[in-house]
N, C-alpha and C positions, 0 to 999 in steps of 0.2 A: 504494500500500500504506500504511497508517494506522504512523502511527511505534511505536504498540505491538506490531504484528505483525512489521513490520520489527527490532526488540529482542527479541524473542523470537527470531527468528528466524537473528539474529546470535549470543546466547547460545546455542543449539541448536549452530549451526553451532561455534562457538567450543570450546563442553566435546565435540564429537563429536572433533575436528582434535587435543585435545590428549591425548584419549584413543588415538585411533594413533599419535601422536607418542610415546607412554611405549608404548606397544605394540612400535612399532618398534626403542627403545632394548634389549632383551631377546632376546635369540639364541631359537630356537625358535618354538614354536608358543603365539599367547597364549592364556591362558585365554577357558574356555567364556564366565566369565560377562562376562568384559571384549567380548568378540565378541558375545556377546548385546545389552552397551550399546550397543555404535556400531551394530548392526542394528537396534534398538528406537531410536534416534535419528535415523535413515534414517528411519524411516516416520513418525515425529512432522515431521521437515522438511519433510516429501513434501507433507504433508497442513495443516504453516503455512501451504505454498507455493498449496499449491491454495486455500484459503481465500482467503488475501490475492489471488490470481488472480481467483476469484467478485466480491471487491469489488471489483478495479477493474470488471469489467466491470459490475459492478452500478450503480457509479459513473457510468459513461460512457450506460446506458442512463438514466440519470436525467437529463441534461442535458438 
């Protein structure tokens, strides 16, 4: 994985973790739109992941 993908992909993971973590500090049910973050952050990772996935193999077939 090329180290930009991998920083983005740390950053991703990093703001989604500390948005549950302030989620979980709050008794209740958290907001819509803070639940829409971390699910619209899901799919941005999903799709780093598969990216950076394509390059290695894209990678490996080059050799």
């Amino acid at each position: 994985m090329s180290a930009n993908l991998n920083a983005l992909l740390e950053r991703l993971k990093a703001h989604q973790r500390d948005l549950i973590l302030a989620m979980a500090e709050h008794d209740g049910m958290p907001a819509s739109s803070a639940l829409r973050q971390v699910a619209e952050l899901e799919n941005v990772i999903a799709a780093v992941e598969a990216v950076a996935g394509e390059e290695v193999n894209r990678a490996r077939k080059a050799r």
